[in-house]
N, CA, C and O atoms as a GROMACS GRO file, in nm:
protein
  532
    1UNK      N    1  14.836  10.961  12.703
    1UNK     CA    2  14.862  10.868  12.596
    1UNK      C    3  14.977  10.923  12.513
    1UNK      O    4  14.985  11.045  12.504
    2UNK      N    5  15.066  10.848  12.454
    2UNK     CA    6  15.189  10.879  12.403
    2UNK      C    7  15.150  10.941  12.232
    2UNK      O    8  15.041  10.922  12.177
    3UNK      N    9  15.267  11.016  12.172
    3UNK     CA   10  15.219  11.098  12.047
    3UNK      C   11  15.178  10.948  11.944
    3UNK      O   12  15.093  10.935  11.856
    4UNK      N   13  15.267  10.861  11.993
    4UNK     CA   14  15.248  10.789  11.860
    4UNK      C   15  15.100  10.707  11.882
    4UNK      O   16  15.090  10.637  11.781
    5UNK      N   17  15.007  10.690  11.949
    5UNK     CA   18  14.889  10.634  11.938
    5UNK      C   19  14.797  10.738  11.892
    5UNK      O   20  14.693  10.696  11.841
    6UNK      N   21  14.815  10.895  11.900
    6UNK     CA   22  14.703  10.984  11.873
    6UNK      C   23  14.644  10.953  11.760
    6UNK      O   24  14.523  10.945  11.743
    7UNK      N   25  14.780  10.924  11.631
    7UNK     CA   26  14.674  10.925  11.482
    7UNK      C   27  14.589  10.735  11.501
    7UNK      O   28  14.553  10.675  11.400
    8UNK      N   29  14.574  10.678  11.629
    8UNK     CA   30  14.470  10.560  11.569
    8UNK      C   31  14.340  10.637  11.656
    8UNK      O   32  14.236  10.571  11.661
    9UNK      N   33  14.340  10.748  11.713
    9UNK     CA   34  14.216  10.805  11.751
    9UNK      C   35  14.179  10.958  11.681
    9UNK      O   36  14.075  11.018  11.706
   10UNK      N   37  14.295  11.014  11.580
   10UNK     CA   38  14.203  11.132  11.517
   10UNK      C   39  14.264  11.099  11.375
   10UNK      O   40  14.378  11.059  11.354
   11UNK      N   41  14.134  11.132  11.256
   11UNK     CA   42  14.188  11.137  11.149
   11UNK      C   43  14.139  11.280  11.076
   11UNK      O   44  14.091  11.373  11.141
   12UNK      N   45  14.161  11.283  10.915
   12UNK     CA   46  14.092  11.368  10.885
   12UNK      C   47  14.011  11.359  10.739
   12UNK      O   48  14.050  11.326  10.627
   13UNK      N   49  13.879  11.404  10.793
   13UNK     CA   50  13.746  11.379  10.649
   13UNK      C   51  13.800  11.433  10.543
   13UNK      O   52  13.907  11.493  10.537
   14UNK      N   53  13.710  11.408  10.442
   14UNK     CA   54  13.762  11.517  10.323
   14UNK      C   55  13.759  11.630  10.308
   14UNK      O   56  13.833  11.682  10.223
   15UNK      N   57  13.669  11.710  10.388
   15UNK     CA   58  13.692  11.850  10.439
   15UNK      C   59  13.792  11.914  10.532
   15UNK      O   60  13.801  12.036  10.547
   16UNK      N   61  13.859  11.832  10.588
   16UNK     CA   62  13.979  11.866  10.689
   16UNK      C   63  13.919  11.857  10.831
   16UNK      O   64  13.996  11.850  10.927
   17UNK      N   65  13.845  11.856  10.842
   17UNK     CA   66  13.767  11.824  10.974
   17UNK      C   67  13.810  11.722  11.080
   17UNK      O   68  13.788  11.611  11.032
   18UNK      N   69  13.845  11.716  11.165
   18UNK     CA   70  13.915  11.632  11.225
   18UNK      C   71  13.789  11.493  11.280
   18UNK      O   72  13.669  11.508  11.302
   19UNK      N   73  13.846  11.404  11.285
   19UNK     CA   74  13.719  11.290  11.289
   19UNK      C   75  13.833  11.216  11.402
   19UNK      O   76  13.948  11.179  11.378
   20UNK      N   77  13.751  11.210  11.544
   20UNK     CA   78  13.771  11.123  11.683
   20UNK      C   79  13.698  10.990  11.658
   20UNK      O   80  13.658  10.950  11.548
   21UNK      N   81  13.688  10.929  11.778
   21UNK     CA   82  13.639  10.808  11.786
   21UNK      C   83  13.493  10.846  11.825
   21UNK      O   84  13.393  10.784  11.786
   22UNK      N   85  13.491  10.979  11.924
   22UNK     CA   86  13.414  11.008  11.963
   22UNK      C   87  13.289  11.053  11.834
   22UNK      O   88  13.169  11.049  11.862
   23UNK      N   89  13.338  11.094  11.700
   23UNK     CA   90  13.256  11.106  11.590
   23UNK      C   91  13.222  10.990  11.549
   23UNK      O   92  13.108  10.959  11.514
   24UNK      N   93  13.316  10.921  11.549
   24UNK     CA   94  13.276  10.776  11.504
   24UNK      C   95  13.109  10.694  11.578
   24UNK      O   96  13.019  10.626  11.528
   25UNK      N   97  13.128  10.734  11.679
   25UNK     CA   98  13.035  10.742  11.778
   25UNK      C   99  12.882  10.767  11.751
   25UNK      O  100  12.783  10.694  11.745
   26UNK      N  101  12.913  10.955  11.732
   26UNK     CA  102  12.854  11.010  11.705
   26UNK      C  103  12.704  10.925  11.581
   26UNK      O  104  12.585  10.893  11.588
   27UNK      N  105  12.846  10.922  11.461
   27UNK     CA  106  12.775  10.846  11.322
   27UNK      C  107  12.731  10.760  11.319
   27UNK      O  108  12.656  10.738  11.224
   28UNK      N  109  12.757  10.624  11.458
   28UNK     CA  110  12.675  10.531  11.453
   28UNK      C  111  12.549  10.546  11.532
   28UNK      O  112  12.443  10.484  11.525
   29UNK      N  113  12.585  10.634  11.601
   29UNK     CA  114  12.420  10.684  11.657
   29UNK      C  115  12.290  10.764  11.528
   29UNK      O  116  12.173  10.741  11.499
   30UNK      N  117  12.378  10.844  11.491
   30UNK     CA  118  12.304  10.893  11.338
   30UNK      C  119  12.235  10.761  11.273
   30UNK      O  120  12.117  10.735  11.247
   31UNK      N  121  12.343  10.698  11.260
   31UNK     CA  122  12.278  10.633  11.143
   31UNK      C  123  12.196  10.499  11.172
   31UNK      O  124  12.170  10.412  11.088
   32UNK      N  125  12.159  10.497  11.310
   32UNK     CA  126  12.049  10.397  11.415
   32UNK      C  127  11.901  10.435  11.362
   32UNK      O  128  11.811  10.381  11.298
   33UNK      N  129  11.936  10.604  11.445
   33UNK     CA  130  11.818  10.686  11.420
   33UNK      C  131  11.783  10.700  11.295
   33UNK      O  132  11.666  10.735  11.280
   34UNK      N  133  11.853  10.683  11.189
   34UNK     CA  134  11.848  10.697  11.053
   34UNK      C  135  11.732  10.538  10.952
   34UNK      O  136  11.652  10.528  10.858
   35UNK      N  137  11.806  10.442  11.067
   35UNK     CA  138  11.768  10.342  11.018
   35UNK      C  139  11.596  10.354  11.154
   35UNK      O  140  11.488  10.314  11.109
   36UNK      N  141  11.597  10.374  11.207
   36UNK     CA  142  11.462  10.353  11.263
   36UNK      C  143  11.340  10.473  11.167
   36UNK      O  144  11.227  10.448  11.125
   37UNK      N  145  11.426  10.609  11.158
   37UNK     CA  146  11.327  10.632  11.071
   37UNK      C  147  11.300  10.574  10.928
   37UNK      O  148  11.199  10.595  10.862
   38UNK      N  149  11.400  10.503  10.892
   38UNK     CA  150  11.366  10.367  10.773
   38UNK      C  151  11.237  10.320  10.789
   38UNK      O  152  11.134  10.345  10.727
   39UNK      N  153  11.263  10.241  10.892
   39UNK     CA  154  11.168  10.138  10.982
   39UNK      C  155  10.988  10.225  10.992
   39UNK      O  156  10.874  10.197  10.955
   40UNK      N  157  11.051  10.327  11.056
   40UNK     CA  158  10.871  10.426  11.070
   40UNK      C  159  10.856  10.498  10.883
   40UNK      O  160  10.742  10.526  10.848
   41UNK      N  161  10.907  10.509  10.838
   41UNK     CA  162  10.883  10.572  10.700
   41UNK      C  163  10.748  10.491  10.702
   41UNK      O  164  10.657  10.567  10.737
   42UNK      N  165  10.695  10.346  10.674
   42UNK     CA  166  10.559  10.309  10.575
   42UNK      C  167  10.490  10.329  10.699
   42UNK      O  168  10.374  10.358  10.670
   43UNK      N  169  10.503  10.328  10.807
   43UNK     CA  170  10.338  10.345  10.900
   43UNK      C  171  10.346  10.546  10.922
   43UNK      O  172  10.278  10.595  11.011
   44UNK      N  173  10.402  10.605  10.865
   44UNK     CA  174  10.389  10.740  10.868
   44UNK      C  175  10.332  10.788  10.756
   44UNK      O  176  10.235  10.862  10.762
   45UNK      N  177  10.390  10.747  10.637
   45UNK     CA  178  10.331  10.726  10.502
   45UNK      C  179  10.176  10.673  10.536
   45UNK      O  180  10.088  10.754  10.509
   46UNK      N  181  10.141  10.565  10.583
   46UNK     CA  182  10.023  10.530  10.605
   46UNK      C  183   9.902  10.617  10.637
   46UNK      O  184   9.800  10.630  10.569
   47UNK      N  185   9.930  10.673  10.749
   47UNK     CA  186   9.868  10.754  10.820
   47UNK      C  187   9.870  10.902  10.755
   47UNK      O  188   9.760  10.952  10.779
   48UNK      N  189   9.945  10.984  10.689
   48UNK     CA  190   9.978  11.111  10.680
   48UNK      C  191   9.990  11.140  10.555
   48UNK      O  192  10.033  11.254  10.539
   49UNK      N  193   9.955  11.038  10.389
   49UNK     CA  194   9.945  11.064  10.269
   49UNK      C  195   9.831  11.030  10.233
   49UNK      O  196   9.787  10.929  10.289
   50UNK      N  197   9.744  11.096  10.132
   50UNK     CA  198   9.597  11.088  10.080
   50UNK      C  199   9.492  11.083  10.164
   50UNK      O  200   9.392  11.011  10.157
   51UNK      N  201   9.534  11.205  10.284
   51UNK     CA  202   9.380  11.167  10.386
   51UNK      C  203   9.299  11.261  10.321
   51UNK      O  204   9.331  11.352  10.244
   52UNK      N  205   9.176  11.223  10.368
   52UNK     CA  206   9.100  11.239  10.335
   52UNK      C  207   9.019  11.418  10.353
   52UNK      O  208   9.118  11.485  10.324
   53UNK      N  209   8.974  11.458  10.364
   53UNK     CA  210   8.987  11.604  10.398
   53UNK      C  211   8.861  11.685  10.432
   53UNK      O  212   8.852  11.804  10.459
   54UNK      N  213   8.744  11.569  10.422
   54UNK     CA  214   8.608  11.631  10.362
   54UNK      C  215   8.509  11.600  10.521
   54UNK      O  216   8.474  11.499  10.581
   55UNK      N  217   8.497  11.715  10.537
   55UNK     CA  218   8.406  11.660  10.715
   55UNK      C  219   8.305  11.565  10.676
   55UNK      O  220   8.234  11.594  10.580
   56UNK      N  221   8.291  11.476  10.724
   56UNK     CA  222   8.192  11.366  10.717
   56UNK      C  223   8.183  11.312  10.901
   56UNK      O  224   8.258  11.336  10.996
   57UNK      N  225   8.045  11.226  10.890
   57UNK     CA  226   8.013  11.168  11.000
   57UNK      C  227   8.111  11.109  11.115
   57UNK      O  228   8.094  10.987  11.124
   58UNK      N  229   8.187  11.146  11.185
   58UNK     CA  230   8.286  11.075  11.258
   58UNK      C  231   8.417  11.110  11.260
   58UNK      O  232   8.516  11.057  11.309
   59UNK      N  233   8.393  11.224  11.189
   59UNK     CA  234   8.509  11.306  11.125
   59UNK      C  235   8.582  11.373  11.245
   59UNK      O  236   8.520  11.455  11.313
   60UNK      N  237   8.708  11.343  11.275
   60UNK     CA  238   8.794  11.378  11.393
   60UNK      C  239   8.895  11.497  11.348
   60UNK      O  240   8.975  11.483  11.255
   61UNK      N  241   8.882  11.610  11.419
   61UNK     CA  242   8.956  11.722  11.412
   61UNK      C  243   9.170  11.657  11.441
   61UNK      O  244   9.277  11.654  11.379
   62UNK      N  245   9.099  11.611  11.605
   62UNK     CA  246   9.188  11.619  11.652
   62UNK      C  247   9.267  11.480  11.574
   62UNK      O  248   9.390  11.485  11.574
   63UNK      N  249   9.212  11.375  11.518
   63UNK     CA  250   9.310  11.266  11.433
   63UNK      C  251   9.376  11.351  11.304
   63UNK      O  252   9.488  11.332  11.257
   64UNK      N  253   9.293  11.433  11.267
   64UNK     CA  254   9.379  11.527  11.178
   64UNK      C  255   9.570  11.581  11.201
   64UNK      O  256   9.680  11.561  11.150
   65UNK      N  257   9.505  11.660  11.317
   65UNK     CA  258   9.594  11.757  11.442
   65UNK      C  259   9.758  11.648  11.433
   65UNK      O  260   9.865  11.668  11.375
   66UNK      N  261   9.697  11.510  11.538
   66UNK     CA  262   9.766  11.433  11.567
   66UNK      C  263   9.846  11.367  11.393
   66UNK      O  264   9.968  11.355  11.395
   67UNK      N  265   9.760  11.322  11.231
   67UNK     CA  266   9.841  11.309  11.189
   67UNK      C  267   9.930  11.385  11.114
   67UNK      O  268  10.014  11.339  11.036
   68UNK      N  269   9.904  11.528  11.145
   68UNK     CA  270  10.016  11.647  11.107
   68UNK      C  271  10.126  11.611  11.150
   68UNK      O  272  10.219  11.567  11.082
   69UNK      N  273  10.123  11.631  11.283
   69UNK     CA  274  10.224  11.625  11.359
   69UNK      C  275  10.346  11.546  11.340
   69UNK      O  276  10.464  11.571  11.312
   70UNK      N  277  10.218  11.358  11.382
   70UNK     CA  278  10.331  11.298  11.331
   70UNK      C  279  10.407  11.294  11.214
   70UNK      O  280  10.521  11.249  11.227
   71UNK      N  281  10.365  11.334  11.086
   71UNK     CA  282  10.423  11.322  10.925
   71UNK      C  283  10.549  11.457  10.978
   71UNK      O  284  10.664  11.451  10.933
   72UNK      N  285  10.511  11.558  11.064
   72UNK     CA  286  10.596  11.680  11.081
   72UNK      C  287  10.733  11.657  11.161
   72UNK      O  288  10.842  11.706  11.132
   73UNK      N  289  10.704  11.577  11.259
   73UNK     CA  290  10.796  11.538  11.364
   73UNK      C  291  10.868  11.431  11.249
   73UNK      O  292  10.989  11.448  11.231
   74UNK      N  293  10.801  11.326  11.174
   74UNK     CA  294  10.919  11.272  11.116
   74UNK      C  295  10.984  11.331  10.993
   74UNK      O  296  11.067  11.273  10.923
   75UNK      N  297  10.932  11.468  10.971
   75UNK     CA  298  11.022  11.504  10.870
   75UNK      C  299  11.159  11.588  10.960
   75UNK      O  300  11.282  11.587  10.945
   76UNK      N  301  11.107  11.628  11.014
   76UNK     CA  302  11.156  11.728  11.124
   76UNK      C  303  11.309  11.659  11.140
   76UNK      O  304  11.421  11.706  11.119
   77UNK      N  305  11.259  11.510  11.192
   77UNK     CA  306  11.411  11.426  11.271
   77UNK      C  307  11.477  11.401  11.143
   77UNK      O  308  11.598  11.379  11.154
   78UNK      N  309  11.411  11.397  10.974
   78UNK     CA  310  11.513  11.342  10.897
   78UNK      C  311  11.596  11.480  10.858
   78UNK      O  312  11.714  11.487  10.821
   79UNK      N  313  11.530  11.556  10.873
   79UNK     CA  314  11.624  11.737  10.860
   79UNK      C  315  11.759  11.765  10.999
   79UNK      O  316  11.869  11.820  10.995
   80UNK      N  317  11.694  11.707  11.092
   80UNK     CA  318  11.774  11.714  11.206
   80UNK      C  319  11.917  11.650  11.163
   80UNK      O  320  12.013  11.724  11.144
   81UNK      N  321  11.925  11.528  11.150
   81UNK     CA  322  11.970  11.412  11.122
   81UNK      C  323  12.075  11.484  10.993
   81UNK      O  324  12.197  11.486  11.007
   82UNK      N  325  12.002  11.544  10.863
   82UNK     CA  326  12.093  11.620  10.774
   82UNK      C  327  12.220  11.740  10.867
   82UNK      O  328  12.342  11.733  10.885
   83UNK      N  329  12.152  11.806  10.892
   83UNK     CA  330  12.183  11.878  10.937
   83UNK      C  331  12.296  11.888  11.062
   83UNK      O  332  12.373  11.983  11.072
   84UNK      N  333  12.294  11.774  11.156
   84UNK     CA  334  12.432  11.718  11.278
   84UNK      C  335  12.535  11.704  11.192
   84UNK      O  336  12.644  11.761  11.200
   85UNK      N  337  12.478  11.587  11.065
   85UNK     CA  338  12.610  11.529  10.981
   85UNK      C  339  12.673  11.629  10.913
   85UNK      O  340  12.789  11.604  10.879
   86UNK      N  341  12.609  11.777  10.872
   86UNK     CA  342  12.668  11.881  10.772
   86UNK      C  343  12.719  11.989  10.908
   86UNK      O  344  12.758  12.103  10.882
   87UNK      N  345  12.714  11.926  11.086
   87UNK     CA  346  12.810  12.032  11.136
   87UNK      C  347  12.708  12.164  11.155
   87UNK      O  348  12.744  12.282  11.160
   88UNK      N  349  12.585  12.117  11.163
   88UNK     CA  350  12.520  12.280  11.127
   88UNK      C  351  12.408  12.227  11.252
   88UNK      O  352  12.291  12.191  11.235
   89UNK      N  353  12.468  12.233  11.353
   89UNK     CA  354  12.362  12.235  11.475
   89UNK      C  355  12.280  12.353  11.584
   89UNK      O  356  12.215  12.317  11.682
   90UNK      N  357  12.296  12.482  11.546
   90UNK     CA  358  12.174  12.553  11.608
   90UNK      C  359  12.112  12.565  11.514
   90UNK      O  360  12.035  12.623  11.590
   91UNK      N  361  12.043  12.571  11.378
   91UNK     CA  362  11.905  12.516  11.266
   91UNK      C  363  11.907  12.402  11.352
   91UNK      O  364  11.870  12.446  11.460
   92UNK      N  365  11.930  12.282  11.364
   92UNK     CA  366  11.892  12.174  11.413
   92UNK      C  367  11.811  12.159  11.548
   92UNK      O  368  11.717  12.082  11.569
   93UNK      N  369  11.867  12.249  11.633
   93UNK     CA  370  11.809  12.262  11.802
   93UNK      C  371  11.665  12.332  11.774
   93UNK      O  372  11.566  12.296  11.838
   94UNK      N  373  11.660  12.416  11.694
   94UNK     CA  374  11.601  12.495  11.662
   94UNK      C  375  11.436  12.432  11.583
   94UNK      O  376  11.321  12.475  11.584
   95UNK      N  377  11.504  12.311  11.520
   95UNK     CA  378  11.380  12.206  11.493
   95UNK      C  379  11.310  12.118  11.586
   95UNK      O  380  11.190  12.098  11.600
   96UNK      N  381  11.463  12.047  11.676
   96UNK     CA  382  11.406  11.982  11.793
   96UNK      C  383  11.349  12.076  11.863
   96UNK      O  384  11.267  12.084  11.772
   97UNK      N  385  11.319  12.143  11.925
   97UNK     CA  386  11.250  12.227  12.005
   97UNK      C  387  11.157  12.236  11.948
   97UNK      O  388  11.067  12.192  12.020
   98UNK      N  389  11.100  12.284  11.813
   98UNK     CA  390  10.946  12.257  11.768
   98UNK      C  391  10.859  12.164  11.775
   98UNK      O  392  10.740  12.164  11.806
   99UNK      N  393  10.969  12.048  11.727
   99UNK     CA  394  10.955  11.906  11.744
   99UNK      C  395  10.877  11.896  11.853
   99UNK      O  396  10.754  11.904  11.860
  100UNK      N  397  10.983  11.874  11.964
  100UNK     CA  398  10.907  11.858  12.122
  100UNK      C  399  10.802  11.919  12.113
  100UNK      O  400  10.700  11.854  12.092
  101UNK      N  401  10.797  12.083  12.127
  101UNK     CA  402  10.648  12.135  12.188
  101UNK      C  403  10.563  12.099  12.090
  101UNK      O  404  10.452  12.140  12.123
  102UNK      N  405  10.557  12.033  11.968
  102UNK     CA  406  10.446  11.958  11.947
  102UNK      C  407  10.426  11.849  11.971
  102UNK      O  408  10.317  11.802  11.938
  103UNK      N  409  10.512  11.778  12.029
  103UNK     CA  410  10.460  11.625  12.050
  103UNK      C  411  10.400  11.632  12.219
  103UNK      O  412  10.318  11.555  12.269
  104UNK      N  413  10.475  11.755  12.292
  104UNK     CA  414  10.389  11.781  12.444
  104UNK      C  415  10.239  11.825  12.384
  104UNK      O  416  10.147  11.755  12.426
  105UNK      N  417  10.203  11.933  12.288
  105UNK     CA  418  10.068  11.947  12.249
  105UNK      C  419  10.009  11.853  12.195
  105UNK      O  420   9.888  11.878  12.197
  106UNK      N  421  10.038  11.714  12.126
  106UNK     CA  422   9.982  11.576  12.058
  106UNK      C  423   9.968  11.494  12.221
  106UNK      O  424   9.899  11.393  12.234
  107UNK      N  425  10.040  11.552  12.330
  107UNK     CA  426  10.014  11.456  12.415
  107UNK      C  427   9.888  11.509  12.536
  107UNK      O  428   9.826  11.445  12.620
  108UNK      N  429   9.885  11.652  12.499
  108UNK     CA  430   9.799  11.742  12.571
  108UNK      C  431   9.591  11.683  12.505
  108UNK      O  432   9.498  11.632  12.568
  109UNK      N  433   9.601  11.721  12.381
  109UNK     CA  434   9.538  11.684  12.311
  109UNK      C  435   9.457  11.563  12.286
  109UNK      O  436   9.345  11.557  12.235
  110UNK      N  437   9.557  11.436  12.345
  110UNK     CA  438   9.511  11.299  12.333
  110UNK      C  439   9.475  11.286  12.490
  110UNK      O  440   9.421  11.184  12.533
  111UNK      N  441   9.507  11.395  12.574
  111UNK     CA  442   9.443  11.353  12.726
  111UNK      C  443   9.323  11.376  12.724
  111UNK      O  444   9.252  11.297  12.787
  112UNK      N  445   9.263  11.484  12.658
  112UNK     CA  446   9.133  11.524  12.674
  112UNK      C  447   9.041  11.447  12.593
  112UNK      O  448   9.066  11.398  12.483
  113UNK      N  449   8.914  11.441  12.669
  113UNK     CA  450   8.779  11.425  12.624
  113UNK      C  451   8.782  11.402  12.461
  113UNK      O  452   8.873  11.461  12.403
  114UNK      N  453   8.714  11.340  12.398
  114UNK     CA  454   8.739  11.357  12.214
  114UNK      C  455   8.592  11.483  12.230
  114UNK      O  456   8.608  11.578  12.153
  115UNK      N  457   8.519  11.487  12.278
  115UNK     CA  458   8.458  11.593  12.252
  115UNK      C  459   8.499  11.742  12.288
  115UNK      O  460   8.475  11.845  12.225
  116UNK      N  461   8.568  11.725  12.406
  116UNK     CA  462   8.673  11.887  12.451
  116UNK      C  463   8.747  11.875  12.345
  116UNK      O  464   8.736  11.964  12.261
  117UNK      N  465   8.832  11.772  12.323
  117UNK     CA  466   8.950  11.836  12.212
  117UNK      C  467   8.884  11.858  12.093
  117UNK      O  468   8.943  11.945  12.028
  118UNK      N  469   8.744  11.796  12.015
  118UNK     CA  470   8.720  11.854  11.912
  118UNK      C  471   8.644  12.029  11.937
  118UNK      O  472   8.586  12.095  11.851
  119UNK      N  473   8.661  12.054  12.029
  119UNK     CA  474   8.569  12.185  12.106
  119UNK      C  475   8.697  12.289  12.080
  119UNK      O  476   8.694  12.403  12.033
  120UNK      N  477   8.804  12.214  12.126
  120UNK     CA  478   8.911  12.306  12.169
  120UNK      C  479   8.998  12.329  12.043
  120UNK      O  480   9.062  12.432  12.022
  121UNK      N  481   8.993  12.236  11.971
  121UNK     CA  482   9.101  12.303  11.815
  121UNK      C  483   8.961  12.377  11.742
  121UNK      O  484   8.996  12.491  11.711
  122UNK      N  485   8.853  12.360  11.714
  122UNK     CA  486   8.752  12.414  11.607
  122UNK      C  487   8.762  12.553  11.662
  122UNK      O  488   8.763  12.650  11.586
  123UNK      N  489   8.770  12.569  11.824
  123UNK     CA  490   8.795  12.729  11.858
  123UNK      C  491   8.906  12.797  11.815
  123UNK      O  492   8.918  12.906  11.759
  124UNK      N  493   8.995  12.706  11.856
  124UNK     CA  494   9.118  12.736  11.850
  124UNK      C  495   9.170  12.794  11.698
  124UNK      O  496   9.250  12.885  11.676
  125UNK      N  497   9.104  12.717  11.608
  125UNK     CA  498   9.138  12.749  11.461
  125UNK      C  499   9.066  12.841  11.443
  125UNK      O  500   9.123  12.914  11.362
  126UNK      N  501   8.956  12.888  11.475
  126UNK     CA  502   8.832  12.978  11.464
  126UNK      C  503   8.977  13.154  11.525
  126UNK      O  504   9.033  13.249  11.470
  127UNK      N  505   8.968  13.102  11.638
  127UNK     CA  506   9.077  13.203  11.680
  127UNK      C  507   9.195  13.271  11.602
  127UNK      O  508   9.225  13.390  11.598
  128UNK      N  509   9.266  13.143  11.531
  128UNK     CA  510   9.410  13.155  11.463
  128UNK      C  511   9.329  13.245  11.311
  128UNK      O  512   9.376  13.350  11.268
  129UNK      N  513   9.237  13.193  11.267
  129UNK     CA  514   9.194  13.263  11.150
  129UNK      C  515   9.135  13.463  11.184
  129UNK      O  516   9.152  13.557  11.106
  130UNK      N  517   9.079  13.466  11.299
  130UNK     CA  518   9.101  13.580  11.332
  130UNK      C  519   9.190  13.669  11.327
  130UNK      O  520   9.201  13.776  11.268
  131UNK      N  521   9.273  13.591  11.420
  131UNK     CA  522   9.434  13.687  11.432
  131UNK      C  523   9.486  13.707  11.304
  131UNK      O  524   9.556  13.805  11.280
  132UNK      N  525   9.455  13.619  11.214
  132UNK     CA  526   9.531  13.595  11.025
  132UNK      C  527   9.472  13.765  10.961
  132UNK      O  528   9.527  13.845  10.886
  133UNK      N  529   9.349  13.765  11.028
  133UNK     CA  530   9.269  13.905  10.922
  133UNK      C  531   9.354  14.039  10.965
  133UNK      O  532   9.327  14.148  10.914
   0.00000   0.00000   0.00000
């Protein structure tokens, strides 16, 4: 491509940073994901503010487990999301990767039995509080 078309494909931010089309790109993908976690904000809120906390009759370990996660994973993607746009991407990989191996353990978790999985975190926490002493 000839010199004189380069500046309608690079410019520069207010930091000096050079901005392609390919960023351009980039930002409308950001800001999709940005708008879907819009979209999931009130059914995450739903699920993952003022639960309840007190073992009672029917009382599920593992719905606990599962709504950690999810309130975690969506804070997780709105930190991610900070973090691409500020240029600061191994903190970021570094979240997705938590991210994932908990949503493979939310998917491990929801395969089993509701009586194994409430068997298997009450140990499991029984365990983690050990190792804590």
């Amino acid at each position: 491509m000839g010199s004189e078309y380069e500046g309608l494909f690079e410019n520069k931010d207010s930091r000096g940073f050079s901005i392609t089309v390919e960023d351009l790109a980039i930002t409308t993908v950001q800001q999709e994901v940005r708008d879907m976690l819009d979209l999931a904000e009130p059914a995450v809120a739903k699920i993952s503010d003022k639960v309840e906390l007190m073992p009672i009759p029917g009382y599920s370990l593992r719905e606990l487990v599962l709504r950690c996660i999810v309130r975690k994973a969506y804070e997780s993607m709105s930190a991610i999301l900070d973090l691409a746009r500020l240029r600061h991407s191994l903190p970021a990989m570094s979240l997705l990767r938590s991210m994932c191996e908990e949503l493979i353990f939310a998917k491990f978790i929801k395969s089993l039995p509701s009586e194994d999985a409430e068997t298997y975190l009450h140990l499991t926490t029984i365990l983690e509080l050990h190792k804590g002493l």
